[in-house]
C-alpha positions as CSV (number, residue, x, y, z in Angstrom):
1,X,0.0,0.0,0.0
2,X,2.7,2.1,0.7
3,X,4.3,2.6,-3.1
4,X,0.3,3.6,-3.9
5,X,0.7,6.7,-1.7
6,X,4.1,7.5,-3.0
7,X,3.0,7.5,-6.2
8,X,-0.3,9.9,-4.6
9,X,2.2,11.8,-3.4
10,X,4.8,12.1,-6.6
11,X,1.6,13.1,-8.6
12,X,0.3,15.9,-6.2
13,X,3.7,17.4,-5.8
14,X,3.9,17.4,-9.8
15,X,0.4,18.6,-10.5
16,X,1.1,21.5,-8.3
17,X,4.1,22.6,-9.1
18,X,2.8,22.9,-12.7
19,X,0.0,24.6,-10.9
20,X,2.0,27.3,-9.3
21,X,3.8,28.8,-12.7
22,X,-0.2,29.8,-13.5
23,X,-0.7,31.5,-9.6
24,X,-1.8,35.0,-9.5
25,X,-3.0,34.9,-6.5
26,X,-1.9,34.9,-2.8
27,X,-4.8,32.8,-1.1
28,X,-3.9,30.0,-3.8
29,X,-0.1,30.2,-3.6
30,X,-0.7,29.7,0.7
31,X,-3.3,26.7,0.2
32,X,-1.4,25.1,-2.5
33,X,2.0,25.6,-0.3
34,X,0.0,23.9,2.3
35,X,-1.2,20.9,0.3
36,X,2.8,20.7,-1.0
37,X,4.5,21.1,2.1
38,X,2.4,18.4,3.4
39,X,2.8,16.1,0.5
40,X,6.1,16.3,0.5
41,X,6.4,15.4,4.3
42,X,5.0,12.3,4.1
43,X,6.3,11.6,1.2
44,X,9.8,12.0,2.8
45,X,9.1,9.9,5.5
46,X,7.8,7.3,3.4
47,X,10.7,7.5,1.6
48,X,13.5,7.3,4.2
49,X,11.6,5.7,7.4
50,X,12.9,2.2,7.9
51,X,12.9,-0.7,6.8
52,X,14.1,0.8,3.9
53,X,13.7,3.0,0.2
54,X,9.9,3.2,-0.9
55,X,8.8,0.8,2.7
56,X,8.2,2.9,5.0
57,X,5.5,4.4,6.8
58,X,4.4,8.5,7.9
59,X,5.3,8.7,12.0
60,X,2.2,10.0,13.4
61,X,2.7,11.8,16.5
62,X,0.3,14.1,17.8
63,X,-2.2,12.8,19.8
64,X,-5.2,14.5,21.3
65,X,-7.3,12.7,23.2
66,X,-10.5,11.8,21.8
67,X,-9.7,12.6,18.4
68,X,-7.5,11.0,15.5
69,X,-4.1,10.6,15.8
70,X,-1.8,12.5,12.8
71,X,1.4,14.7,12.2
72,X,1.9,18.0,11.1
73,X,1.9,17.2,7.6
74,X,-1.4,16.1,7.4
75,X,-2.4,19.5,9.4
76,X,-0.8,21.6,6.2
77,X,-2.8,18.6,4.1
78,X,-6.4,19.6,5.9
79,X,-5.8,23.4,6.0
80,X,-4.3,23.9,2.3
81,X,-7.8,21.5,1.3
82,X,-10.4,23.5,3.4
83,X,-8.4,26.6,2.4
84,X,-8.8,25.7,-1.3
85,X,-12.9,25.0,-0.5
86,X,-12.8,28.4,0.8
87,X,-11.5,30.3,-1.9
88,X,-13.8,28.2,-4.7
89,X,-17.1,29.2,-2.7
90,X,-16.1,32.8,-2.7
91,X,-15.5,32.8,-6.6
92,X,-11.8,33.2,-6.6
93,X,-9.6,31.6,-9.2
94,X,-5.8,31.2,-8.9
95,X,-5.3,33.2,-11.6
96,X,-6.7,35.8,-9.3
97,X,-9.7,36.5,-10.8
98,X,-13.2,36.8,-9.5
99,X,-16.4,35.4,-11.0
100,X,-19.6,35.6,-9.7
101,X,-22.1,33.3,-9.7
């Protein structure tokens, strides 16, 4: 399962930065900054973790209780995506323009 996510990951960090030649717009150039500084977190740690190249797993390691256990790259992950929600309901395009529906 773990080469699936790489290869998630490798995608989303490419798509992105293809994406950000295009940015006009500050909001966009924070969420997707968010979406690839969490990408490439967990994609670094499931790149070097042990037991080796391409095998291991994302460390986890904050813990609240009562709630779901994750790191700080899927924080950026979550933010950058509700982020992104945010700016499509109030019209704005990364090119920085505004349409109105």
């Amino acid at each position: 399962m773990t080469i699936v996510f790489t290869v998630i990951a490798v995608g989303v960090i490419v798509v992105i930065a293809r994406l950000a030649r295009k940015l006009h717009s500050l909001p966009w150039a924070i969420a997707l900054g968010l979406l690839l500084g969490g990408a490439f977190g967990n994609l670094t740690d499931r790149i070097f973790r042990a037991p080796g190249d391409f095998q291991g797993a994302v460390v986890d390691f904050i813990a609240p209780s009562h709630f779901a256990v994750f790191n700080l790259a899927d924080s950026a992950i979550v933010c950058g995506g509700f982020l992104i929600v945010i700016l499509s309901f109030r019209g704005l395009d990364p090119d920085g323009t505004v349409h109105k529906d």
